[in-house]
C-alpha positions, 0 to 999 in steps of 0.5 A: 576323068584321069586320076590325076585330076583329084590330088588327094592329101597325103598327110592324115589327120584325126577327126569326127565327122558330125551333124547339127541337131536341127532342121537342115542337117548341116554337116560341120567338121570338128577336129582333135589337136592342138589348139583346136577348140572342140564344136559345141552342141553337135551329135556324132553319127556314125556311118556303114562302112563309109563317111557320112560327108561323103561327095554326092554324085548329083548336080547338087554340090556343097557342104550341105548335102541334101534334097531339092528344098531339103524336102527330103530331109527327115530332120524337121522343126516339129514348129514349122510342120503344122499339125503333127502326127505321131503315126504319120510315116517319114513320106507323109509328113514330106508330102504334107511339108511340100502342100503346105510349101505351095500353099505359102507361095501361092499366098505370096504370090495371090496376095489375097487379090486373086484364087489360088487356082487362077495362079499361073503355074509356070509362075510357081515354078520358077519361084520353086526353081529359083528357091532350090537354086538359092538352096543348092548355092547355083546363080540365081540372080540374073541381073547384068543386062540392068544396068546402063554403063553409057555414063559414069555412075555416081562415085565415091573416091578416097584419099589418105594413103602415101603409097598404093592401095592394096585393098578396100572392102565395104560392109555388107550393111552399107555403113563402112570402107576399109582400106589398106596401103603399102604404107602398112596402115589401115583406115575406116571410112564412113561410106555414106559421107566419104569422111574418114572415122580411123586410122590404124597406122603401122608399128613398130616391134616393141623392144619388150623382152620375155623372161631370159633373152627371148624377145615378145611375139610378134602377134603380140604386137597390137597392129602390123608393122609392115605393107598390109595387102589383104583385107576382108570383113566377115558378113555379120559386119563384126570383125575385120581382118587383115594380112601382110608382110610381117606373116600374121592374120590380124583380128579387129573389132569393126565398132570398136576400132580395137586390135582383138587378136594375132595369129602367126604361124605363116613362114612368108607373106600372107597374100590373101585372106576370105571369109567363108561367108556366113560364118566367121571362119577365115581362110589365109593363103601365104607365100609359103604354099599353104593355107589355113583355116581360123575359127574366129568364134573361138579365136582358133587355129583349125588347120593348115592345107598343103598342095601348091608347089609355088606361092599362093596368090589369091583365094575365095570361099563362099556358104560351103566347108570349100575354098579355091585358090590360085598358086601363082607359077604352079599354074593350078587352081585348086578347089579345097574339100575340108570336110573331105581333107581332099582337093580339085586340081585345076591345071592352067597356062597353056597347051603342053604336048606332053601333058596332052600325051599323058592324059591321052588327048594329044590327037583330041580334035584333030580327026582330018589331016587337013586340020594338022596345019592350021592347028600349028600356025594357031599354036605358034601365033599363040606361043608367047601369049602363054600363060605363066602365072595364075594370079587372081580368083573369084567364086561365083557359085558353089561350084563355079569359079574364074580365074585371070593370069598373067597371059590377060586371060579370064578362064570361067571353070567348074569343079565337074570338068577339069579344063575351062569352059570358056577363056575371054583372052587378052581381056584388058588389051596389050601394054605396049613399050617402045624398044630400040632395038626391036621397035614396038613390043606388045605384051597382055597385060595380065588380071591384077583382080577379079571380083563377083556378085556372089550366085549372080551373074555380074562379075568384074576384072581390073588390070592397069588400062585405067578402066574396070571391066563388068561381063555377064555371064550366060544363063547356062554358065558356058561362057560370059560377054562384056557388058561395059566398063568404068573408069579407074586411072592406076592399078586395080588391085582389088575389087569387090562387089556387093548388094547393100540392104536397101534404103541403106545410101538413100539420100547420100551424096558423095563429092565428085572428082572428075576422073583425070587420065587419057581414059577419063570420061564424063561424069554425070552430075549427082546430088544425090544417090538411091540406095544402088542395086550394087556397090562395086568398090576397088582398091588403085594405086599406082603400082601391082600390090605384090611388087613394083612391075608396074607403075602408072603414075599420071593422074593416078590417085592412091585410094578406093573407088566407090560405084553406085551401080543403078538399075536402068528403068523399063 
């Protein structure tokens, strides 16, 4: 792998690296500066000569750094290890842990009905499996072959912005929506009856001065006063937060329906923003190339990341101190390490014989003559289908991710190799206009959004064609196939999908607009929902929620589409 593949940061910062107290051992990051709150409850440990979150050299990548089912840690919870032992060495006391961890599943999986020596064993192993792949943050949920796509799932369709809907996010417990307009307001919506509960309109800068002549910050302002274009919710469901074009992150309290807090410190349009799940740290991503890092527990700013060259389009975080993000026409993906303060270039776009020459690939492929020739003609017919600009990014493990351009191409990456594992080209089909002159011109029309079932292999896409795209990915994550579509008249210029807890929609009934447009298809008559397997919500409007490139305005509504993805009975 070239040098240049890692891009490491040149500006240095001082930290302590430290380790929670505890039967998991996992490493966070607490850091000295302005305006950075000190991590209560941690002990410092001090390495040899080297840090102690150190990169791994297994398969196993992340923040947590440790052992298949953590079997080998040495910090254990003395209640959860059965009888203790003060002179039973580190070994002895892991192999006791791992009898009594059978034993569990054995129980679990016998239910008292059967001897545990009658129990398949290649039974136990796949839960063992599935178990270390939960722990190590790999796809352990196999479930896109579920789900029949031949009619239209039950929906849910909002109304009540004036202009395009630039995202919508629903709460992992199935209670609320939240959506955003070019307008600048937010609105919160019931997601079991559709009804609206509160709406956040846009402001205006108040005219309050300060002492002397300086006007009040604008993070003082309760509310945004321009186009709001990201949201997102942290997983416990207790805060919102949202982002635009005035350049502040806003902090709301998702019961209360109450403005918390404000914070600047962008010089351009904040573009996307993502929780890192399971926790409440917040990464933004702006127009001015960099991102940063809140820790809303505190109500802080921790730290800003440098490297993009171009604007910062979109981002995405999952359980790990990692993010990955897309930087527009620098053509890069780029996978943040923040315990290590380093990064993974990830170069897009197409084929360059001078980057081929200088990382030493140029003749790669090529071993007969006879393969020159056509090789050429590929690249030629190919030439104006080459991608510009990265423009969307979704994770869907620790290590794996997938990004879309403006090319039409869906690239599946992961952090062990530094071009794509698979490319899906021209995914949403070509956008065709009629010239005078040059006849009839097709261009790809370019990923406006992606979004993942986290650690699963379901993932969707959105352009303007008027339908969402589902794919699924293959069990050894080399490459994903199309597994159906629905319908969505307008831009798709957000997309989310999420498992709720069940029993959580039982009963719902949502009211049924039937789908206008030239891809409309029937829907089915609905009376009532079960709780779905997945919800997959996405924001439309009729124009790109960065600009005006593209309208579509035939039976296209502003507002969210709700799906009710139902697994098909065997």
């Amino acid at each position: 792998m070239p040098d240049s593949f890692f891009a490491n940061k040149t500006r240095k910062r001082k930290r302590t690296t430290t380790r929670d107290v505890g039967p998991t051992s996992s490493k966070k990051v607490a850091r000295t500066g302005p305006g950075r709150a000190p991590v209560k409850g941690k002990v410092n440990v001090k390495g040899k000569g080297r840090a102690v979150d150190e990169e791994l050299e297994s398969d196993v990548t992340g923040d947590e750094g440790v052992d298949d089912m953590d079997l080998g840690a040495e910090d254990v919870d003395p209640h959860e290890s059965g009888e203790e032992d003060e002179d039973e060495t580190p070994a002895e006391k892991r192999l006791r842990l791992a009898k009594l961890y059978l034993e569990s599943v054995k129980e679990g999986l016998a239910e008292g009905e059967f001897d545990a020596a009658e129990i398949d064993k290649e039974l136990i192993s796949s839960r063992l499996k599935q178990d270390v792949m939960i722990h190590a943050g790999k796809v352990h949920l196999f479930i896109a072959d579920n789900y029949d796509l031949s009619q239209e799932p039950p929906t849910l369709r909002t109304r009540g912005h004036r202009f395009s809907v630039t995202s919508a996010v629903a709460s992992e417990d199935g209670r609320y929506l939240f959506t955003s307009g070019k307008e600048g307001s937010i609105i919160k919506w019931d997601l079991r009856s559709g009804s609206r509960l509160k709406t956040f309109p846009k402001l205006h800068p108040g005219k309050t001065k300060g002492k002397g002549k300086e006007k009040a910050s604008v993070t003082d302002v309760p509310g945004h006063t321009d186009e709001v274009l990201t949201l997102a919710l942290s997983g416990d469901g207790k805060y919102l937060a949202s982002a635009g074009k005035d350049r502040k992150v806003g902090v709301w309290d998702v019961e209360k329906g109450e403005w918390v807090k404000g914070f600047g410190g962008h010089r351009d349009t904040i573009s996307s923003i993502a929780f890192r799940k399971g926790t409440q740290q917040l990464y933004s991503a702006s127009f001015d190339r960099t991102i940063k890092l809140f820790d809303l527990s505190v109500m802080g700013y921790v730290e800003t990341l440098f490297g993009h060259q171009d604007s910062v389009l979109a981002l995405d975080a999952l359980r790990s101190e990692t993010a990955v993000s897309v930087g527009g026409r620098d053509k890069t993906a780029r996978f943040w390490k923040i315990v290590d303060e380093s990064q993974l270039v990830f170069r897009g776009g197409g084929r360059s014989s001078v980057r081929e020459l200088l990382e030493g690939g140029a003749l790669e492929g090529l071993e007969e003559d006879g393969d020159v020739e056509p090789r050429k003609k590929e690249r030629k017919e190919q030439k104006r289908y080459v991608e510009g600009s990265l423009e969307s990014v979704a994770m869907i493990d620790e290590t794996t991710f997938l990004s879309g351009g403006d090319s039409g191409s869906i690239c599946l990456w992961t952090t062990q190799k530094k071009k794509p594992i698979y490319t899906q080209a021209i995914a949403h089909g070509f956008n065709e206009v009629h010239s005078e002159t040059e006849g009839l011109i097709q261009t790809p029309r370019w990923i406006t959004a992606l979004g993942s079932l986290r650690y699963s292999d379901l993932f969707a896409s959105g352009s303007w064609e008027g339908e969402i795209r589902l794919w699924k990915i293959d069990p050894k994550l080399r490459s994903f196939s199309l597994v159906g579509t629905v319908s969505a008249p307008g831009v798709i210029n957000s997309l989310q999908l999420i498992s709720p807890p069940k029993g959580s929609l039982d009963g719902v009934s949502w009211a049924q607009d039937r789908p206008q447009g030239e891809h409309a298809r029937p829907v089915a008559a609905v009376t009532s929902i079960k709780t779905p397997l997945v919800l997959l919500v996405a924001g439309v409007g009729q124009e790109t929620r960065l600009g005006r490139w593209v309208t579509v305005k035939d039976g296209v509504r502003n507002g969210a589409l709700v799906f009710a993805l139902h697994p098909t009975l065997h």
